[in-house]
N, C-alpha and C positions, 0 to 999 in steps of 0.2 A: 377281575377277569384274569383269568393263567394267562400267561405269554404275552401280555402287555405290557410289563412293568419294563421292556425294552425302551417305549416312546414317552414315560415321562417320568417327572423326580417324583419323590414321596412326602410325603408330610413330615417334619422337621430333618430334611436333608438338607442343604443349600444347593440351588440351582449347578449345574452341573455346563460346561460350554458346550457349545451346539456340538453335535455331530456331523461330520463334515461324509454326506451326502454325495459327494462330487466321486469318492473315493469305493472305486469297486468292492475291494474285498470287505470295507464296511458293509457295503449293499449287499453283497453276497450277506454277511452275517448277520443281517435286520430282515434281510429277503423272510426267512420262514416264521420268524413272529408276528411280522408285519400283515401274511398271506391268512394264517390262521384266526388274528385279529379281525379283521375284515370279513372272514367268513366265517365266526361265531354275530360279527354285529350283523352282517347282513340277514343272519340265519334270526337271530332277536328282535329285529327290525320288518323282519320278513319282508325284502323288497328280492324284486324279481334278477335275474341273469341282468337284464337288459340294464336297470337300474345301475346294480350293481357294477359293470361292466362302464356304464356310463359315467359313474362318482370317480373311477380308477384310471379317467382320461380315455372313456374312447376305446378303450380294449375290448376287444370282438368277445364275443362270449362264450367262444369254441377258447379262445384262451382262457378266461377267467375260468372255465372248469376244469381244464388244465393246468391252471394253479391250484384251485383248490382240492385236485385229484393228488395230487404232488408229482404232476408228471413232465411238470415243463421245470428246465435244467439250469433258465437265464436269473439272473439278479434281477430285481425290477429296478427301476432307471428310479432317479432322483425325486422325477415328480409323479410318481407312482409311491412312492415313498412316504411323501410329505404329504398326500391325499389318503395315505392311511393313517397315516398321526394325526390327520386333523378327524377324520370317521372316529379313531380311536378316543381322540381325547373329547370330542362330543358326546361319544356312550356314556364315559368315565362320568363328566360333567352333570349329565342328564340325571343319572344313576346317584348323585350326589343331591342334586336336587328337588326330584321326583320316588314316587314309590313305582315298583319294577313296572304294571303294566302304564303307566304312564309314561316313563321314561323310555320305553318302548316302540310307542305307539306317538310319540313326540312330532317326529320329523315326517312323520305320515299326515297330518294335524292342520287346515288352514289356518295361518297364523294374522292377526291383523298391524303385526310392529312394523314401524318405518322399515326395516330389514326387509319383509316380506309383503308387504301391500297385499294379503289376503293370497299370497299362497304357499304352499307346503315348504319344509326346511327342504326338504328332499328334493321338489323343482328350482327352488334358490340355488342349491350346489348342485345341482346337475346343469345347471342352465350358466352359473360365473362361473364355476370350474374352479380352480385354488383360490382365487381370491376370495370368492363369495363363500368355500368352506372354511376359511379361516374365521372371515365375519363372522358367521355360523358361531364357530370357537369360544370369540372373542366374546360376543353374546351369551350364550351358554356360560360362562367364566363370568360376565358381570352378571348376570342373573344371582350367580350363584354368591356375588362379593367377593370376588375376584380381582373384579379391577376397578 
């Protein structure tokens, strides 16, 4: 996926130290990969404004078409940030271990794993918010032999 290779390493790179997130003009310069990410996964994912809006912390969704119009001007904040690396690196993940309309169609999907007790990845991280998208992650990652 173009404009992702912002939020993670590559296959024989050596892990790289975080990105320090705290720091504006980083934000500013993660700001439009990060927006575009998000709104090719959502677009793949086909989940609605509200969804979407929802995974990104709660953003009204007069804004999220406004980011993804390119018409709002702000950096997104930290954990706007870190809720698009973790969308981001679950498409990557999926995409790794599924074929496309599967991996697609994933987080839409009742699931019956301890993680999800029989319901969608998609109500899991809409409902724990960072935490429960990391799990998400970290899942997705051992699925795949990760960790």
């Amino acid at each position: 996926m173009a404009g992702l290779a912002h939020f993670g390493a590559h296959a024989g790179t050596p892990p790289r130290a975080p990105v320090n997130l705290s720091d504006a003009a980083t934000r500013e310069r993660l700001t439009p990969a990060a927006i575009e990410g998000v709104r090719r996964v959502a677009e793949l994912w086909k989940l609605t404004a509200s969804e979407t809006s929802a995974l990104l912390g709660d953003m009204s969704e007069r804004s999220w078409y406004r980011l993804k119009k390119g018409e709002a001007r702000t950096a997104l904040s930290q954990d706007e940030l870190t809720r698009a690396s973790a969308l981001i690196g679950i498409y990557k993940g999926l995409h790794l271990l599924f074929s496309d309309p599967l991996a697609d169609e994933w987080v839409k999907l009742p699931n019956r794993g301890p993680l999800f007790g029989g319901r969608t990845p998609l109500m899991v991280m809409i409902e724990g918010g960072i935490p429960a998208m990391l799990d998400v992650r970290r899942h997705v990652d051992a699925l795949r032999g990760g960790l």
